[in-house]
Backbone atoms as SQL, in Angstrom:
CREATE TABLE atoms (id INTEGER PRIMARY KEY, chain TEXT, resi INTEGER, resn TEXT, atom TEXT, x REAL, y REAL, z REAL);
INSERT INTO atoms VALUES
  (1, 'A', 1, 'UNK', 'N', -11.574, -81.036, 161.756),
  (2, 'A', 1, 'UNK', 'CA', -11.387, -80.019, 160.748),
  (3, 'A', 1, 'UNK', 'C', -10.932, -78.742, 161.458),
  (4, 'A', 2, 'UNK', 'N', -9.802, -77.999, 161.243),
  (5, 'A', 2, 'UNK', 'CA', -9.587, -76.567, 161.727),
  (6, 'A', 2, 'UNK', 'C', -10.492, -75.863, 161.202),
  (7, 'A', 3, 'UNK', 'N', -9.613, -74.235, 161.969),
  (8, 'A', 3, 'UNK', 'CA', -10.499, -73.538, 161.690),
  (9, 'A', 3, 'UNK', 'C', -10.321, -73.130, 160.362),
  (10, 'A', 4, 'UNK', 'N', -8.780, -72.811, 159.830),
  (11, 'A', 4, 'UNK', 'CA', -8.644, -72.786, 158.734),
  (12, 'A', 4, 'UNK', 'C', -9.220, -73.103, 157.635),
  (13, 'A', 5, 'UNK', 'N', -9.477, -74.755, 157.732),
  (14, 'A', 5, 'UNK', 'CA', -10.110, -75.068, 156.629),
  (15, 'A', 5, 'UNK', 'C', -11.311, -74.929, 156.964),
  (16, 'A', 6, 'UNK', 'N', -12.124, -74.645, 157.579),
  (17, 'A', 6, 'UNK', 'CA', -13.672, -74.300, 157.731),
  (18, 'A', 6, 'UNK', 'C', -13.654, -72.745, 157.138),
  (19, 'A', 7, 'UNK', 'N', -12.782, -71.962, 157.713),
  (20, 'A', 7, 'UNK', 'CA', -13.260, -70.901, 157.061),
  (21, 'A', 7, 'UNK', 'C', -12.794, -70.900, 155.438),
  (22, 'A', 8, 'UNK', 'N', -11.832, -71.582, 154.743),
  (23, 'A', 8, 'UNK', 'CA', -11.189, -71.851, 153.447),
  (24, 'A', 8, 'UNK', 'C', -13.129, -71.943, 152.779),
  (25, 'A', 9, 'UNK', 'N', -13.231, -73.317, 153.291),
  (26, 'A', 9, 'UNK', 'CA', -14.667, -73.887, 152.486),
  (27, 'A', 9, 'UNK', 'C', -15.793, -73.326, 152.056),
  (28, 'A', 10, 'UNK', 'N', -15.642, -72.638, 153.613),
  (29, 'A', 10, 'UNK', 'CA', -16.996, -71.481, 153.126),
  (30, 'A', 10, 'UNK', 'C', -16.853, -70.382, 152.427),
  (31, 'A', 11, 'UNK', 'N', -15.571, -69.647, 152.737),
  (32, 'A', 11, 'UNK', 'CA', -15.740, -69.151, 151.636),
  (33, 'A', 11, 'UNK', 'C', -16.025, -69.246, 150.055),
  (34, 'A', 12, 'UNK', 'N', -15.292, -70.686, 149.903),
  (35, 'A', 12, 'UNK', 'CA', -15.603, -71.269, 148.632),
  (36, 'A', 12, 'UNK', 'C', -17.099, -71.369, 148.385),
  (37, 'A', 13, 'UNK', 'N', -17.876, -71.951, 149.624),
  (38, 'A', 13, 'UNK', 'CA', -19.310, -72.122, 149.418),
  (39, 'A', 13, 'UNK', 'C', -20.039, -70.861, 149.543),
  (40, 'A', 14, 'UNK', 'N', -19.650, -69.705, 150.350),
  (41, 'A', 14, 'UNK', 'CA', -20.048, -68.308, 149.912),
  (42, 'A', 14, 'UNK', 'C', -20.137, -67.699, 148.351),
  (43, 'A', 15, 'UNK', 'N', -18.662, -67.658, 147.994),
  (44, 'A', 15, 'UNK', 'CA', -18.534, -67.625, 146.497),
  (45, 'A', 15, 'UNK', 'C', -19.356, -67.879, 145.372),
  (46, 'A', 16, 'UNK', 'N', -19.695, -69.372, 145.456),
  (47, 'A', 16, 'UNK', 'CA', -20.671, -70.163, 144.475),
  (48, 'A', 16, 'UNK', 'C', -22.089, -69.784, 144.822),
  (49, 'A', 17, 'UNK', 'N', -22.035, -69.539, 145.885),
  (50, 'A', 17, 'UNK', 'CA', -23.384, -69.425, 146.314),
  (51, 'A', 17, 'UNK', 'C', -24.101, -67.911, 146.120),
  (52, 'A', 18, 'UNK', 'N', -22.948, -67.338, 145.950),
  (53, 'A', 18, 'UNK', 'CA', -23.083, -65.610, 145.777),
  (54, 'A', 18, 'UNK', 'C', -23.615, -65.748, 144.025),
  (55, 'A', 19, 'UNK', 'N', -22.757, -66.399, 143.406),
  (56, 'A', 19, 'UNK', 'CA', -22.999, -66.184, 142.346),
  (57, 'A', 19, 'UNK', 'C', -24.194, -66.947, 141.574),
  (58, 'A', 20, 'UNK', 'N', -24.780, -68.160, 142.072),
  (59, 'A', 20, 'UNK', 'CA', -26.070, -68.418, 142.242),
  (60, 'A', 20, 'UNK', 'C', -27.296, -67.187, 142.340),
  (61, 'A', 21, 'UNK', 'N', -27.128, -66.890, 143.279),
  (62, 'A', 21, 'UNK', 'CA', -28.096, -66.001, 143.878),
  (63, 'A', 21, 'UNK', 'C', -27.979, -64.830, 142.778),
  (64, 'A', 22, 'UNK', 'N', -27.320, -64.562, 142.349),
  (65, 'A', 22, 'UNK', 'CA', -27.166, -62.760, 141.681),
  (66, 'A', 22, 'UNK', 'C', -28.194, -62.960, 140.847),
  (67, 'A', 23, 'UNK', 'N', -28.853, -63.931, 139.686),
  (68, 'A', 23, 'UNK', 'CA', -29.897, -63.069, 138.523),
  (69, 'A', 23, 'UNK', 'C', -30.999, -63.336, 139.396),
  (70, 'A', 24, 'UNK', 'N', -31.447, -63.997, 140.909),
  (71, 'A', 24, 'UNK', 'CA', -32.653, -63.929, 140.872),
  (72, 'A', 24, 'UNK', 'C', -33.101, -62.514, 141.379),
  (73, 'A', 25, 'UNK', 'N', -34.619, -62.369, 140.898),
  (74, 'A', 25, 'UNK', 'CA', -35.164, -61.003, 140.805),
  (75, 'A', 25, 'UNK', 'C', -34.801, -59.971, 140.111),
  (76, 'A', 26, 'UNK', 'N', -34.083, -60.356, 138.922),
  (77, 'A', 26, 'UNK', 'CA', -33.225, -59.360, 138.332),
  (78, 'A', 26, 'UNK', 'C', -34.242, -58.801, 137.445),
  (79, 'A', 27, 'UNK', 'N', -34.828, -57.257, 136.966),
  (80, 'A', 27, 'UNK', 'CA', -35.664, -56.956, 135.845),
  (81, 'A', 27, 'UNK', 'C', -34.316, -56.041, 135.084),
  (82, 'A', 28, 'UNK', 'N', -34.580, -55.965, 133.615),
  (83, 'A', 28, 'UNK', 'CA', -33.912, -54.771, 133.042),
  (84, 'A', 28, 'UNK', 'C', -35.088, -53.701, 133.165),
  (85, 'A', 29, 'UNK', 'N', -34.189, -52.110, 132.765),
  (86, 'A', 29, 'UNK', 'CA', -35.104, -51.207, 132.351),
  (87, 'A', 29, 'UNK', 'C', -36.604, -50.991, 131.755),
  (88, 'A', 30, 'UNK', 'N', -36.033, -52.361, 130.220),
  (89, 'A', 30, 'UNK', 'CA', -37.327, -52.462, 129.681),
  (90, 'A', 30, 'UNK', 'C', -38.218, -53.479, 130.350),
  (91, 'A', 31, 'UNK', 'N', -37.961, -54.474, 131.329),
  (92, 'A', 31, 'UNK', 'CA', -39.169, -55.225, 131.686),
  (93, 'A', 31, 'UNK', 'C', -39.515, -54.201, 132.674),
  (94, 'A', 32, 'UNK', 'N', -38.961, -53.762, 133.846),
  (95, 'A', 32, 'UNK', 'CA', -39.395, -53.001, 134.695),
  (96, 'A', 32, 'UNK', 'C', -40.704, -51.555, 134.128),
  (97, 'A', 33, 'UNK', 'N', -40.526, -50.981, 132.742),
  (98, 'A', 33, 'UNK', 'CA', -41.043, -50.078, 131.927),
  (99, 'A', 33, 'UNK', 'C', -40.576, -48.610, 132.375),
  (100, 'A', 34, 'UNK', 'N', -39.046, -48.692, 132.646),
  (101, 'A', 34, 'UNK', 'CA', -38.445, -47.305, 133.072),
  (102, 'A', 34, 'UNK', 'C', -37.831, -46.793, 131.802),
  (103, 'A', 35, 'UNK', 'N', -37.465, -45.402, 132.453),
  (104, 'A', 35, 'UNK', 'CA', -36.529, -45.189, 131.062),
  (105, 'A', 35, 'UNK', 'C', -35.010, -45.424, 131.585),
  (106, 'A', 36, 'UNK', 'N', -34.345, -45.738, 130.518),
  (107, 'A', 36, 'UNK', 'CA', -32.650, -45.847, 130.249),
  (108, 'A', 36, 'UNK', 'C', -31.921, -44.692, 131.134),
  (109, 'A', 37, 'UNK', 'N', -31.003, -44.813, 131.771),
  (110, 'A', 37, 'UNK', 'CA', -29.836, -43.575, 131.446),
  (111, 'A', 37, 'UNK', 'C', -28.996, -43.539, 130.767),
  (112, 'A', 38, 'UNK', 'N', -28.347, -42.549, 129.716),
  (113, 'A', 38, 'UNK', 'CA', -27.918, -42.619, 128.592),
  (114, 'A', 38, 'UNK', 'C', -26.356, -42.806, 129.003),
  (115, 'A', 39, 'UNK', 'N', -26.044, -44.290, 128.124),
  (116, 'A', 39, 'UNK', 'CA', -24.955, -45.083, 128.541),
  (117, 'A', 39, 'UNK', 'C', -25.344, -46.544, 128.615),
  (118, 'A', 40, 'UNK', 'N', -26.049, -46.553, 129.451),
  (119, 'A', 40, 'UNK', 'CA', -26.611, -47.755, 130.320),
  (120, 'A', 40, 'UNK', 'C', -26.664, -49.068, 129.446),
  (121, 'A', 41, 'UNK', 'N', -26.348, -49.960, 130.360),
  (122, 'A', 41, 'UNK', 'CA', -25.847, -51.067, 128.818),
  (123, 'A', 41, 'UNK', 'C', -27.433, -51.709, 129.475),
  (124, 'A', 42, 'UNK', 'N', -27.733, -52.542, 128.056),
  (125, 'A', 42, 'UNK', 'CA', -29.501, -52.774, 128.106),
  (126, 'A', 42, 'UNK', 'C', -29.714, -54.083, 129.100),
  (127, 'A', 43, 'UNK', 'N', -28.686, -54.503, 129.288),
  (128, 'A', 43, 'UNK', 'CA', -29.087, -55.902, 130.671),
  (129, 'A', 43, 'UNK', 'C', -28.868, -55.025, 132.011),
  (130, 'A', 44, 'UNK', 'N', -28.488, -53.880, 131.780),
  (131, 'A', 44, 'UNK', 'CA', -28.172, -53.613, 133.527),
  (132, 'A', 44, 'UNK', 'C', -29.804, -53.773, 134.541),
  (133, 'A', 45, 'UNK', 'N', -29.330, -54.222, 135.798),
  (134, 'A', 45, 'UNK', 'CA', -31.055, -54.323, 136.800),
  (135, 'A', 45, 'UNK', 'C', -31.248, -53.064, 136.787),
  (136, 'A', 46, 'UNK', 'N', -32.457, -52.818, 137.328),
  (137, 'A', 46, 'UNK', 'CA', -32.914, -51.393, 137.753),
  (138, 'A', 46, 'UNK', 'C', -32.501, -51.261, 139.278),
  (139, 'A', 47, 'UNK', 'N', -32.766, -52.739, 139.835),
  (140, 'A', 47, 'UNK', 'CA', -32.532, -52.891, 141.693),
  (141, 'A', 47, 'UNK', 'C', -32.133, -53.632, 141.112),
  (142, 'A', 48, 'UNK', 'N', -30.930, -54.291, 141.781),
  (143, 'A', 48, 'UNK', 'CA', -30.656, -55.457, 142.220),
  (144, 'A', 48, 'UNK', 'C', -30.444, -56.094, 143.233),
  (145, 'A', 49, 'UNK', 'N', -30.921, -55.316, 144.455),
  (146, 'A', 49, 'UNK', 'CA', -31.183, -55.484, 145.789),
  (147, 'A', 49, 'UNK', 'C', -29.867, -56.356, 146.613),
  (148, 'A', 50, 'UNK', 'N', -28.743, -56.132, 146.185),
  (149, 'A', 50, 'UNK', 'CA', -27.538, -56.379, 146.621),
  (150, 'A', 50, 'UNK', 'C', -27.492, -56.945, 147.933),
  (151, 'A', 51, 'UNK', 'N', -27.826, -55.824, 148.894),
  (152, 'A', 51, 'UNK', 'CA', -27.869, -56.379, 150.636),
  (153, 'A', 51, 'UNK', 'C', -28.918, -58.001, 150.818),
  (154, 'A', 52, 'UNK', 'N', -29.966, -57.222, 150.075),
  (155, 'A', 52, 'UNK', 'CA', -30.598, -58.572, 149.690),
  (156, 'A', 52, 'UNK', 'C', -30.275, -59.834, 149.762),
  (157, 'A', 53, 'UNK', 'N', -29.518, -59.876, 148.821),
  (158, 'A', 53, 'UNK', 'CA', -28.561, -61.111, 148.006),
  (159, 'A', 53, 'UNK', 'C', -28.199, -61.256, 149.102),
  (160, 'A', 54, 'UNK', 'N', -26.774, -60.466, 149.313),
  (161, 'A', 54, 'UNK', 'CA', -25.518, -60.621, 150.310),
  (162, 'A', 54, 'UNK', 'C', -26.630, -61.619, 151.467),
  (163, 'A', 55, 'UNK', 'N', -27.625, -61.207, 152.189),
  (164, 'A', 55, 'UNK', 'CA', -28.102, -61.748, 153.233),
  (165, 'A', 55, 'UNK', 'C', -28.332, -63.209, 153.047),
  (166, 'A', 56, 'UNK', 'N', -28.958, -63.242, 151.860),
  (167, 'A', 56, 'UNK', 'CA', -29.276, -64.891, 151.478),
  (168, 'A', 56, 'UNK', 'C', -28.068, -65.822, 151.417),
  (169, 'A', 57, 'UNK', 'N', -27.075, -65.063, 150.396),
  (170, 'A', 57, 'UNK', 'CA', -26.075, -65.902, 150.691),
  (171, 'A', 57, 'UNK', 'C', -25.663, -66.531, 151.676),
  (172, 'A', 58, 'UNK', 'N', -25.010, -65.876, 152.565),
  (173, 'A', 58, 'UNK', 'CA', -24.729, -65.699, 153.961),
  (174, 'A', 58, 'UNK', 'C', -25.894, -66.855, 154.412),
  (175, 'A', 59, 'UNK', 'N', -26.799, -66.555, 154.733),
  (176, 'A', 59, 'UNK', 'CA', -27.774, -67.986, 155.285),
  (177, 'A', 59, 'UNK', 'C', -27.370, -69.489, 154.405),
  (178, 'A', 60, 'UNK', 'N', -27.634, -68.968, 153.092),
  (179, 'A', 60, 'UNK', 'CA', -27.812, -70.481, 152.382),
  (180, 'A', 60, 'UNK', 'C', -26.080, -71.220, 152.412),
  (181, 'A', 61, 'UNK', 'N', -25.450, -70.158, 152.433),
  (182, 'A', 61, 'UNK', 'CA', -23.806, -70.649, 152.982),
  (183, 'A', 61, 'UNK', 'C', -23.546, -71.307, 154.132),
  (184, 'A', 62, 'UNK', 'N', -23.966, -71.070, 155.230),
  (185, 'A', 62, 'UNK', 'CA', -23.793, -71.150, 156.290),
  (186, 'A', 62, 'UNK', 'C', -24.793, -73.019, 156.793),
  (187, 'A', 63, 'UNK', 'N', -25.915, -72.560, 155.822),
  (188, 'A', 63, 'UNK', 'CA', -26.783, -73.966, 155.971),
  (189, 'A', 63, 'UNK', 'C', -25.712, -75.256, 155.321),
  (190, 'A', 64, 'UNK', 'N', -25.270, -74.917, 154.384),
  (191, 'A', 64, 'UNK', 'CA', -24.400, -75.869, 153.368),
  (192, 'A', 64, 'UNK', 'C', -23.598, -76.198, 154.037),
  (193, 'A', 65, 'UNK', 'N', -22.316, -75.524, 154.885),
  (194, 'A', 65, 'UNK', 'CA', -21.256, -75.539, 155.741),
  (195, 'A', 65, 'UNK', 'C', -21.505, -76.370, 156.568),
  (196, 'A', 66, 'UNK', 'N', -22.378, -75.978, 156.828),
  (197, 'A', 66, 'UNK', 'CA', -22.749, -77.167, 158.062),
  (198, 'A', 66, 'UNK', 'C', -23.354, -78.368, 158.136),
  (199, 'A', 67, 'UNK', 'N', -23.719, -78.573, 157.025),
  (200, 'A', 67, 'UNK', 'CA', -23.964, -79.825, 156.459),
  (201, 'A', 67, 'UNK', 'C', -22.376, -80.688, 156.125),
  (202, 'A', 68, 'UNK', 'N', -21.434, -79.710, 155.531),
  (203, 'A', 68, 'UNK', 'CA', -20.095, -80.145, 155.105),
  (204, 'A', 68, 'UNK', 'C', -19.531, -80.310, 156.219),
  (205, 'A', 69, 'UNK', 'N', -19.826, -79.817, 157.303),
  (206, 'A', 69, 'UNK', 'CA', -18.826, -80.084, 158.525),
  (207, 'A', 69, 'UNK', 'C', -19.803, -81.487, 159.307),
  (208, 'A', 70, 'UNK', 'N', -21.155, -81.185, 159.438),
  (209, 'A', 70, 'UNK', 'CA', -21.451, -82.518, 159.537),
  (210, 'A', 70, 'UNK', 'C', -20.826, -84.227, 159.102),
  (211, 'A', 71, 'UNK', 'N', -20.779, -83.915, 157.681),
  (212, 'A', 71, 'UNK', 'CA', -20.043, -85.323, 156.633),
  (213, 'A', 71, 'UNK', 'C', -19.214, -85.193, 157.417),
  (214, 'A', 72, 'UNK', 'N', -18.171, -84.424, 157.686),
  (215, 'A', 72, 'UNK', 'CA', -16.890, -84.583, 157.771),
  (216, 'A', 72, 'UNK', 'C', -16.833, -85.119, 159.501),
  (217, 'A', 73, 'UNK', 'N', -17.744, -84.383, 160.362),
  (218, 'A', 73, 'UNK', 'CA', -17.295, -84.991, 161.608),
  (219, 'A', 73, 'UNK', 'C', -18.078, -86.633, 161.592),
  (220, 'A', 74, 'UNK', 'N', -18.655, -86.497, 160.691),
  (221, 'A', 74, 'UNK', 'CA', -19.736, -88.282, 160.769),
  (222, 'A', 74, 'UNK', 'C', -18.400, -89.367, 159.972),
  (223, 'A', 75, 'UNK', 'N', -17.519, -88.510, 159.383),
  (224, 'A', 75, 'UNK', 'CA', -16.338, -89.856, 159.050),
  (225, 'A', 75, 'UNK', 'C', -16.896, -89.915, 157.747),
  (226, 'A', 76, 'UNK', 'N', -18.017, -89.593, 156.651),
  (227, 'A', 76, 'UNK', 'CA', -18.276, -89.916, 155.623),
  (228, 'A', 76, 'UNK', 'C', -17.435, -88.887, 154.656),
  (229, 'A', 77, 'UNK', 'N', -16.476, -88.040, 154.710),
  (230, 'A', 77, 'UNK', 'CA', -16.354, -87.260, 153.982),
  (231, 'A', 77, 'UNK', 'C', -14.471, -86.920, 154.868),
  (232, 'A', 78, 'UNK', 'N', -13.711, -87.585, 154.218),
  (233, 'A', 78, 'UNK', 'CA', -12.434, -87.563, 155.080),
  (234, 'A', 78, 'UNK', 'C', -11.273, -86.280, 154.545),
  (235, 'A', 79, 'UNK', 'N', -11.022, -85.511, 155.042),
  (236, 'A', 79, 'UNK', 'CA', -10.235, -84.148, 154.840),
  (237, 'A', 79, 'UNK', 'C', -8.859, -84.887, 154.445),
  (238, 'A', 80, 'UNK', 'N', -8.406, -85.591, 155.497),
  (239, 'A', 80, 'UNK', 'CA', -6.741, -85.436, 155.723),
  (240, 'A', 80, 'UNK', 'C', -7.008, -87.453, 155.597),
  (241, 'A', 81, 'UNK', 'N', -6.447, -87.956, 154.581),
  (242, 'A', 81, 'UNK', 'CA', -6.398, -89.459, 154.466),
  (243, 'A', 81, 'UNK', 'C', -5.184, -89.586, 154.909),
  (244, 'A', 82, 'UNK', 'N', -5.216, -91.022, 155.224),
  (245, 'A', 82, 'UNK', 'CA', -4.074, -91.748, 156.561),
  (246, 'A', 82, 'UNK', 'C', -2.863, -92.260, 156.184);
């Protein structure tokens, strides 16, 4: 597998995986018991601890990848057919 397509994949598996991760820990205003700022649409988080996220991703991406590059160097999972 190049590098190309290793880095192609993960990003793909970053991506999905980013967007996985985003509602957990999420409170609105009213579960949290804050007040609004006027505007504020009523699902917005109060935190959504972003770096947070970003970090997990990044791990749980990186675990997956390498599982995918595993298949692929074990011959069970063929990139380029013959």
């Amino acid at each position: 597998m190049s590098w190309g397509s290793i880095a192609a994949i993960y990003l793909l598996i970053w991506t999905v995986t980013l967007f996985t991760v985003l509602p957990f820990g999420v409170r609105t205003s009213d579960e949290a018991g804050e007040d609004k700022v006027k505007g504020q649409a009523d699902s917005a988080p109060t935190r959504p601890m972003l770096a947070k996220k970003l970090l997990w991703t990044t791990l749980v991406s990186a675990v997956i990848m390498a599982g995918v590059w595993w298949i692929g160097e074990a011959g069970y999972l063929d990139f380029m057919p013959d």
